[in-house]
N, C-alpha and C positions, 0 to 999 in steps of 0.2 A: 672329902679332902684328898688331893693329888701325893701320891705319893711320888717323892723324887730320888733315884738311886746315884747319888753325885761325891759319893765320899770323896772326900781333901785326902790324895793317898801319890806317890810318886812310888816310881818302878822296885825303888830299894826298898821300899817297905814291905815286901812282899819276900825279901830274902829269909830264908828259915824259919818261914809262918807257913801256916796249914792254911791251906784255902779250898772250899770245898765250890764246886761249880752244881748248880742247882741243875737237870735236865742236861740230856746227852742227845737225845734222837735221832735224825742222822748223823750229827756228826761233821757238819760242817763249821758251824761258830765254834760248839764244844770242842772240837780235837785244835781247832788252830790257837782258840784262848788257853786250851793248856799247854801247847805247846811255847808260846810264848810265856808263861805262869813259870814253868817248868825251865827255861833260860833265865828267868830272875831267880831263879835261887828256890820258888816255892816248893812246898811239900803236898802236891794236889790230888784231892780224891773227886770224883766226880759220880753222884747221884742219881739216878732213874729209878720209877718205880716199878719200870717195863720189865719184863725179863729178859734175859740174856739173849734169848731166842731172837724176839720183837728187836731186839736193840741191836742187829748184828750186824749192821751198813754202818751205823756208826761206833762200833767197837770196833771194825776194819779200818776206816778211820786213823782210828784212835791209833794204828798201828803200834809200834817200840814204844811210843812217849810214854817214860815212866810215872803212872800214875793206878790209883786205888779204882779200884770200881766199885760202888754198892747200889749193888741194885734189885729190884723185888720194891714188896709195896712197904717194906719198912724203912726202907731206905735211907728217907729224907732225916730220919729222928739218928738213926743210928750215924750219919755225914755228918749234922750239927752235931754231935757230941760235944769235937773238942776244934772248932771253925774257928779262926782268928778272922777270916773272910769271908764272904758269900759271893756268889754271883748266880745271875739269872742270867737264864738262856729265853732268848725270844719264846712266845710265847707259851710260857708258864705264868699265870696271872700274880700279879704283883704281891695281891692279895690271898693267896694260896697260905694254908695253916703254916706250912715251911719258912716261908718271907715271913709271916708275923712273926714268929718265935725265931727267929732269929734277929729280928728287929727291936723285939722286944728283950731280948737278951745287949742288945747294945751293940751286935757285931756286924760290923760294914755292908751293908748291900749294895753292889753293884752291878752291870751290867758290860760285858765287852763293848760296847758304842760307849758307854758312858765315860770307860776308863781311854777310849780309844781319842774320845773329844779333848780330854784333860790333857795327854801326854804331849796330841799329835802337833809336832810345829808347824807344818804345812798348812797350807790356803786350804781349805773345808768348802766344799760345793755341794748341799746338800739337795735331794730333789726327794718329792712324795703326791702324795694324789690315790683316791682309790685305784682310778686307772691312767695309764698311760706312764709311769714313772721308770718302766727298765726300756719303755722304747724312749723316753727323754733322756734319761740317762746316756745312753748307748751313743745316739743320738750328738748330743752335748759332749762325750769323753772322745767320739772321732773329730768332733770342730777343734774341742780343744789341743788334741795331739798332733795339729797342723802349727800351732805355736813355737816360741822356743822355751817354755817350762815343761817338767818332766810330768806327767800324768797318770793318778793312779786311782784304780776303780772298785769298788768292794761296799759292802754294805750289807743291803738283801739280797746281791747276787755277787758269785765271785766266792771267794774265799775269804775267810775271815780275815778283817782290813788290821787285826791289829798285829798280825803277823810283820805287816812291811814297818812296823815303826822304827825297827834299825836302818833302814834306807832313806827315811825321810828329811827332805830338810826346808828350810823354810821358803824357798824359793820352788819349793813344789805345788802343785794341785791335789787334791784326794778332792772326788767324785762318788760322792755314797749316794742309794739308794736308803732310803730309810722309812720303812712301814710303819704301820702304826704301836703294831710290838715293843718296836725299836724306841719311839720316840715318847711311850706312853709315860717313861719313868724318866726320861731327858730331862736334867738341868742346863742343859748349853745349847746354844744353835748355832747351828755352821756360819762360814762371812756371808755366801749368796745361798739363799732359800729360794729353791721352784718349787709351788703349787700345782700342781696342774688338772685339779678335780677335786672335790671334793662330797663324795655322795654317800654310800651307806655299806658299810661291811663288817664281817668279825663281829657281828651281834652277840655271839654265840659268845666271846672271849669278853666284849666288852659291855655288855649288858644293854647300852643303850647309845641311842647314836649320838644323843648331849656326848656323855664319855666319847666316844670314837675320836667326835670331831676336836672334845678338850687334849686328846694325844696328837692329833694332827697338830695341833696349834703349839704344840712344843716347838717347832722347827724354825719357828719366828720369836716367840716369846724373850726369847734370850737376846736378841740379838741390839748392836747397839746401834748408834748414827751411824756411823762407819759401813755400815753392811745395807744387805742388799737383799730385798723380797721380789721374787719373779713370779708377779699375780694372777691367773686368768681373773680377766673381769668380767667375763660371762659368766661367774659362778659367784653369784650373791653372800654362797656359805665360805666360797673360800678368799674373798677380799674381806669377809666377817674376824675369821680370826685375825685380821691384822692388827685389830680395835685394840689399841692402845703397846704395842709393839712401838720401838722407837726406829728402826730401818727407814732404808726408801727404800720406793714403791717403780719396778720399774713393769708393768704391765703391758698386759697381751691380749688380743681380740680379735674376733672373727666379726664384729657389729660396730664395735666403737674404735674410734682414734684416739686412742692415748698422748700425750706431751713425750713422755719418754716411755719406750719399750719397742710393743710391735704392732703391725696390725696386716688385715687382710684386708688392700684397697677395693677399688669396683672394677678395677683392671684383674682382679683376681691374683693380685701379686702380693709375698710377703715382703713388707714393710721397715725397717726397721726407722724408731724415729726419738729425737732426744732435744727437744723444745721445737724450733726452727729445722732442722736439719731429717729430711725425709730420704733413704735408701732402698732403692728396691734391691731384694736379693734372689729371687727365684721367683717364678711363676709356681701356682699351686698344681696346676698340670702337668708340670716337671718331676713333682716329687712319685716315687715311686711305690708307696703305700699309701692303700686308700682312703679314705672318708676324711669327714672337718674335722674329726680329734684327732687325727694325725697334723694335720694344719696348724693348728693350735699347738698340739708339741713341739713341731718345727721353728715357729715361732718363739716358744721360750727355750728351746735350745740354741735359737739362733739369738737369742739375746745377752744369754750365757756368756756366748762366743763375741758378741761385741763391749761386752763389760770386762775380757781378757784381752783386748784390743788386737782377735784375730780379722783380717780383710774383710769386710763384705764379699768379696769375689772368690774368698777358701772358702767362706761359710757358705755361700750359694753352692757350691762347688760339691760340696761334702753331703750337703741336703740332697742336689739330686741322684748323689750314689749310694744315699742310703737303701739300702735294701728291705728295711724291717728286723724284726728279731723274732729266735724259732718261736714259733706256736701262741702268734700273735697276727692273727689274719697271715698267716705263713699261706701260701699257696702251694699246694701238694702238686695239682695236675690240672690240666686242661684237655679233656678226654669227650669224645663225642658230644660235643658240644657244651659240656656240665662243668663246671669248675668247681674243685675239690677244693677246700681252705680250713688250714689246722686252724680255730680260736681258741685251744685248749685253755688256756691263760685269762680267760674270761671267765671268771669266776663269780659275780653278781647280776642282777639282771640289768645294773645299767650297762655294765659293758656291753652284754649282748645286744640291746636296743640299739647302742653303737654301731657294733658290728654290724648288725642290719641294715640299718641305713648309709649305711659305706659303701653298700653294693647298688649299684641301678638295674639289677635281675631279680628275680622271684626266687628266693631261700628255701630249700630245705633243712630246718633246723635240728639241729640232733640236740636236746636238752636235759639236764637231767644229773643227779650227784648228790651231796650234802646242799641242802639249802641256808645252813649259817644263820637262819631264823632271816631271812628275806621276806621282802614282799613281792610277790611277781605281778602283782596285778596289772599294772600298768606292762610290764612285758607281756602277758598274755595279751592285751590288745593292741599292741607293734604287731605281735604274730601275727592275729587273725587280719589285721589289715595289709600287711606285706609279706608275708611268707609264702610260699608256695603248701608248704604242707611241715608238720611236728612230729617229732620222733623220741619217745620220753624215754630216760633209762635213769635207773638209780632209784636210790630213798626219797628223792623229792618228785619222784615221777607224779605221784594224786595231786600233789599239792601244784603242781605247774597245769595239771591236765585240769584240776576246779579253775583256773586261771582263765586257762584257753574256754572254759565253760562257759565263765561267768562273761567272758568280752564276747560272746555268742558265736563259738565252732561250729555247735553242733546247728543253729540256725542257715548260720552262711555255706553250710555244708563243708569245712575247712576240713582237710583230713588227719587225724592225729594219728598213730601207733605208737605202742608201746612195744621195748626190746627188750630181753633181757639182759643180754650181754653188748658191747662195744661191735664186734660182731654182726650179731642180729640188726644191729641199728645204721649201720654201715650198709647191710644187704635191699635193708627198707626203705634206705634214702636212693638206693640205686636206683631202685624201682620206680618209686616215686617220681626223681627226677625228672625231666625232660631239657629236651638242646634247647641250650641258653639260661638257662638255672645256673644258683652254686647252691653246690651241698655245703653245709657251712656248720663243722662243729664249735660253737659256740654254749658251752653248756648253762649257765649263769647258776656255775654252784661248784662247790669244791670237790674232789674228786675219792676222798676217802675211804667211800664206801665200795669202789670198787678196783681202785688204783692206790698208789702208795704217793702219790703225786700229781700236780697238772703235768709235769713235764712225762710222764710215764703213758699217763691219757692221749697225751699229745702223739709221743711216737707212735703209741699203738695203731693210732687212727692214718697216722700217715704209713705206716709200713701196712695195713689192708687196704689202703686207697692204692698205693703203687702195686699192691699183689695185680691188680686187674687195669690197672691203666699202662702199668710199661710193656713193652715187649720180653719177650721171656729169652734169657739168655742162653745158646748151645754150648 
């Protein structure tokens, strides 16, 4: 049974009630929801069962805002005491002994997106997808800020969105990103819903990929005639959860011609099209990040852009200046020949198969992190048939190297190494390399085990690539 965190609650209810916030971690949703908590009137404590130590990026955070801290592993019992409120922080599982017994005590659970959906007056743009969702996002919130409505961006990236709900008015946009954390306990879906993939992650959080995909499908579920689903139709799972959704469907293709949405013709152009009425907006060679999932992004952010009735000729306009976003096929350098490219953000093994076939050179692949309960299998045989050579680091390092085993490495004579550090693996892809390669960290697994982040992985690798590719300053 789904649980849904949607309590019927307006901003004044919240005056002179204790509300405890479940999870603090970094510090980015938790310090912003208390801090708007904390402008309603509330009395907020806020729960971790990390220590003080663990927790100290987002107790800096948390800066002045006056509020309680408990934290240690008793935590959670000692915050319920005396809760008129509850809220969950992304991922902390729904179903965690805390959420029950507080559930089962009768007292509200909610979530910041949740209460953020109820308040917010503005137009809701919401976008999700295993991958590709903060370059659609990105992507879609520059088409949209060529318009004349005001545009505001927050979700899974940014700051916590519910900070802006005193500026909002209805004649605005908000642009969320919204993972699957986010959307596992959603009652409401935004007006326009993009999909833009839908494949396999967070095993580890959500036990099985049926769940995974039943939280992705909150983003539609809700939604009524009035609103708007932005479909890939190359993705069977993700035109599946539309099934019985009441939206229209305005889809996007790289194979097929849709009535209304997008497509990519045999001229290699994207499309945009809505019965009769076909617009080209850009050439696919124009755009300036590479491979068909960015094409397809482009495509449903350029759809976005024509359901707020921005030009065809801004939205072409804006696609070819888009750059990418950091440590997403970022390009670090282009250095004797070899092209450096941060994917730190590629965290499953389909992205990196992605990422692979984006390039039309021989890869060396730096791999390797938490595996999230993945399967690489089928990554192991993208590698050994296009890679140039594998470079393993982290906790998932056996389990990616039985991969490259079993798709037959050590037959085709494919070269693997293991590293131990970020490092080490950096020095070995050097090596490895030759002109006309890209080294290409693409890890397909999250990075916790030796990073505190993708984004921390990311810089790492791009500040020892520029240690030896720039010139050194006098």
């Amino acid at each position: 049974m789904t649980l849904l965190f949607d309590a019927e609650v307006r901003r004044e209810d919240f005056r002179d009630r204790r509300v405890t916030i479940v999870g603090l971690g970094k510090g980015r949703t938790a310090s912003g929801l208390a801090r708007f908590l904390v402008s309603s009137g509330a009395r907020v404590t806020i729960a971790d069962a990390k220590s003080r130590e663990q927790l100290a990026e987002g107790i800096g955070r948390i800066g002045d805002t006056p509020v309680e801290l408990v934290l240690g592993p008793s935590s959670d019992d000692a915050a319920l005491a005396d809760a008129e409120f509850v809220f969950v922080i992304n991922g902390v599982r729904p179903r965690s002994a805390t959420i029950l017994r507080a559930l089962q005590r009768r007292i509200p659970v909610l979530t910041e997106i949740s209460l953020f959906f109820r308040l917010c007056p503005a137009t809701i743009v919401g976008v999700t997808g295993t991958k590709g969702k903060t370059t659609t996002t990105t992507m879609l919130e520059q088409i949209l800020e060529r318009g004349t409505r005001r545009v505001y961006s927050g979700g899974n990236i940014g700051r916590a969105i519910i900070q802006e709900l005193d500026t909002l008015t209805r004649d605005d946009i908000v642009v969320l990103e919204l993972s699957s954390f986010q959307l596992e306990t959603l009652g409401r879906s935004p007006h326009v819903a993009v999909v833009t993939n839908i494949g396999e992650d967070h095993l580890d959080h959500h036990g099985t990929r049926e769940n995974y995909i039943a939280s992705k499908r909150n983003i539609v579920a809700w939604q009524g005639a009035n609103d708007i689903a932005v479909l890939n139709l190359d993705d069977p799972t993700t035109t599946a959860i539309h099934t019985g959704a009441a939206s229209m469907i305005r889809g996007f293709s790289l194979d097929m011609h849709p009535r209304r949405g997008g497509f990519l013709d045999a001229d290699g152009r994207l499309v945009l099209t809505d019965g009769d009425r076909r617009t080209p907006i850009v050439s696919a060679n124009e755009l300036r990040v590479p491979g068909r999932h960015n094409i397809a992004n482009a495509l449903a952010a350029a759809i976005v852009g024509d359901i707020f009735d921005i030009p065809p000729d801004v939205i072409g306009a804006e696609l070819r200046a888009f750059e990418g976003v950091a440590r997403r096929l970022e390009t670090v350098a282009d250095s004797d020949g070899v092209l450096w490219v941060n994917d730190s953000a590629s965290t499953t093994p389909d992205a990196t198969i992605k990422a692979i076939e984006a390039f039309d050179r021989p890869a060396v692949v730096i791999l390797g992190g938490v595996g999230k309960g993945a399967d690489f299998g089928e990554l192991g045989r993208v590698v050994v048939k296009r890679a140039r050579a594998a470079v393993l680091i982290g906790a998932a390092a056996d389990e990616i190297a039985g991969a490259l085993d079993s798709a037959g490495a050590a037959r085709a004579g494919f070269p693997v190494e293991r590293a131990r550090t970020l490092e080490d693996a950096v020095t070995a892809a050097r090596r490895l390399a030759r002109s006309g390669d890209v080294v290409l960290l693409s890890p397909a697994c999250a990075s916790f085990d030796m990073f505190s982040s993708a984004d921390e992985r990311g810089d790492r690798f791009t500040a020892l690539v520029r240690s030896f590719t720039e010139p050194e300053r006098s």
